[in-house]
C-alpha positions in Angstrom: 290.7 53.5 158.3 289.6 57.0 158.9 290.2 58.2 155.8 289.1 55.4 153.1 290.0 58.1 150.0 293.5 57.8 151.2 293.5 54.3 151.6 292.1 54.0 147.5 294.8 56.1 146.1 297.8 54.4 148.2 296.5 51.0 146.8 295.5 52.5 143.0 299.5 53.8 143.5 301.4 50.5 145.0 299.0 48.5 142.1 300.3 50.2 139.6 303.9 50.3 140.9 303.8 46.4 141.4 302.9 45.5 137.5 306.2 47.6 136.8 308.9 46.7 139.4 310.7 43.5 138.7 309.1 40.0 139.9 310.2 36.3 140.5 310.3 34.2 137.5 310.1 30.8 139.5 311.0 29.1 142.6 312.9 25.8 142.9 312.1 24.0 146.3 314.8 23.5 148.2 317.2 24.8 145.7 319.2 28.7 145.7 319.9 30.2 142.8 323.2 31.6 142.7 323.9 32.4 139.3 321.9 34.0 136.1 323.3 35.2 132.9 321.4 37.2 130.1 322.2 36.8 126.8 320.3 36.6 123.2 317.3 37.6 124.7 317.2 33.9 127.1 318.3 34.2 130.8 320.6 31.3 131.9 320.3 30.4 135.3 321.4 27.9 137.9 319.1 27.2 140.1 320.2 24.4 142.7 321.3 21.7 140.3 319.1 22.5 137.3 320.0 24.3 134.6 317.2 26.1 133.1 316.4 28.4 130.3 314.1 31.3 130.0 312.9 33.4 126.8 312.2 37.1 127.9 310.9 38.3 124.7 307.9 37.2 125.5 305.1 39.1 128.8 306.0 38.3 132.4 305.8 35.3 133.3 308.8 34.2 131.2 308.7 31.2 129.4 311.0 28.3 130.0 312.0 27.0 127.1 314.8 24.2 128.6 316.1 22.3 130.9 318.5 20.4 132.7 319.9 18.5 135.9 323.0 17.9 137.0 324.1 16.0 140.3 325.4 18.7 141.5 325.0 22.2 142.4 324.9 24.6 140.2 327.8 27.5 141.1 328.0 29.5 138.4 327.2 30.0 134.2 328.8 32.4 132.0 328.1 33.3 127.8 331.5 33.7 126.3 331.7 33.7 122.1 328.3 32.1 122.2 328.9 29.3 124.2 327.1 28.6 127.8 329.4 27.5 130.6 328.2 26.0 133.5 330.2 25.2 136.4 328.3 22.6 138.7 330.9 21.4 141.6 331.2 17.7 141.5 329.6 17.7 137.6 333.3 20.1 136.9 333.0 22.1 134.0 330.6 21.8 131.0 330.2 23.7 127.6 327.0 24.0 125.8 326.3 25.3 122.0 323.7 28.5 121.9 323.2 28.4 117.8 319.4 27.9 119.3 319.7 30.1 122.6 316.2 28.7 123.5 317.9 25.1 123.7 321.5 25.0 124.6 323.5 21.8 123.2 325.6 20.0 125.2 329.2 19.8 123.5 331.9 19.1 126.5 332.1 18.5 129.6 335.3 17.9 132.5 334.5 16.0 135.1 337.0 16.5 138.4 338.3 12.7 139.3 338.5 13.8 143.4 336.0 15.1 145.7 339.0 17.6 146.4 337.9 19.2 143.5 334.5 21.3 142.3 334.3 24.2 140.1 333.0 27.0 141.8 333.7 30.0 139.7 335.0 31.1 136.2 336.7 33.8 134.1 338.0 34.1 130.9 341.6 34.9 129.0 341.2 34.9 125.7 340.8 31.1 124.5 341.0 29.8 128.3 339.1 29.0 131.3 340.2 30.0 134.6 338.2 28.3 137.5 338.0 28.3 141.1 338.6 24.3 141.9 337.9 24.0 145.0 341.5 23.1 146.7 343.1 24.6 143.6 343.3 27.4 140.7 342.8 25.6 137.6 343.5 26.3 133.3 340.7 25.0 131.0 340.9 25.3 127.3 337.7 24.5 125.0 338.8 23.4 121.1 335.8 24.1 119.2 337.1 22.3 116.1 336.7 19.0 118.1 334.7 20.0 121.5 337.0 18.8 123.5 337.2 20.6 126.9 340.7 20.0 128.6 342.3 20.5 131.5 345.7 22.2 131.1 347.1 22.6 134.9 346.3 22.9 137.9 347.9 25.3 140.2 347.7 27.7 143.7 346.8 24.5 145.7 345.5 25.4 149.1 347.2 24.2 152.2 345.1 23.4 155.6 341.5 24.2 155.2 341.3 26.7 152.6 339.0 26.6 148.9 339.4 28.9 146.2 336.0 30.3 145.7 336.0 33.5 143.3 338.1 34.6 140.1 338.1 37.1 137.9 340.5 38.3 134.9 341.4 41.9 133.9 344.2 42.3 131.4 346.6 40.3 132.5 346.0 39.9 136.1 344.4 37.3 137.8 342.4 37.3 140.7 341.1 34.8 143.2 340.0 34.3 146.6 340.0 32.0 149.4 337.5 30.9 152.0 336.0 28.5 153.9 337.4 26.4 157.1 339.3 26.2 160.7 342.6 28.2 160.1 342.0 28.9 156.3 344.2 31.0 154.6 341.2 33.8 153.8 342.1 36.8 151.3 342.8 37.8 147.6 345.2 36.4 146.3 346.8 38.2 142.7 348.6 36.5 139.9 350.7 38.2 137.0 349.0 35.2 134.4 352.1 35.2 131.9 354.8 34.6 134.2 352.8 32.6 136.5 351.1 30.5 133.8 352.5 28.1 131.4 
């Protein structure tokens, strides 16, 4: 390099800039992560089919304080009212006590009886559950009194080729798209949930 004081300040200055700028926490091999939540200072994250559980209060690199595998992957988690959901495709739909966020207690899980049906993604109306279930919409309700976690209907079934892959609620709309497939039925697809639901 011709000028070698140039060459100390640029790596003084992208030294400094890399112990600031955000960083991996850990790798899986051979598994994606597709979903992390933050919540009570502990990120929630799926990554591949393990669940695992992070405490950020603490310096870089963050400390895993739990884990867990399912046998299958890992699609999405959500905290909603202090509960952990994880969605895990085959696995269906689990719901896990945070009272300790560190260490996340297992209190329901719905497991889908058809390999028609995985659960992709959620989103919440009030006390229910809606989830993407693969060939179908789908209505979950959790009773904390007993921790049961049912399944109240299914609904939307695809035709052809096509999965429901993404939901979200907002007021009283819901939303959900389809994907995937030779000839699938791809787009948005809008429901009115109180005259549609039921």
């Amino acid at each position: 390099m011709k000028n070698p004081l140039l060459f100390i300040v640029l790596f003084n200055s992208l030294n400094s800039y890399s112990q600031h700028s955000l960083q991996r926490i850990t790798s899986t091999t051979g598994a994606g992560c597709y979903r992390v939540e933050y919540a009570n200072g502990y990120l929630y994250s799926g990554a591949g089919n393990t669940l695992i559980v992070y405490d950020v209060n603490t310096p870089v690199p963050y400390t895993k304080t739990f884990e867990y595998r399912f046998a299958s992957n890992i699609a999405d988690v959500e905290v909603h009212n202090n509960k952990l959901y994880v969605c895990a495709n085959h696995e269906g739909l689990s719901v896990w006590d945070l009272t300790t966020p560190s260490h996340p207690v297992l209190l329901g899980q719905y497991v889908p009886d058809s390999l028609n049906q995985a659960a992709y993604n959620m989103a919440f109306y009030g006390d229910s559950i809606f989830v993407t279930y693969k060939e179908m919409m789908s209505l979950f309700y959790f009773n904390p009194a007993n921790n049961i976690l049912s399944l109240v209907q299914t609904f939307a079934r695809q035709t052809g080729n096509s999965y429901a892959r993404g939901v979200a609620v907002k007021n009283n709309l819901l939303a959900f798209t389809t994907a995937y497939g030779t000839n699938a039925q791809t787009g948005i697809h809008i429901w009115d949930i109180p005259s549609k639901i039921g």
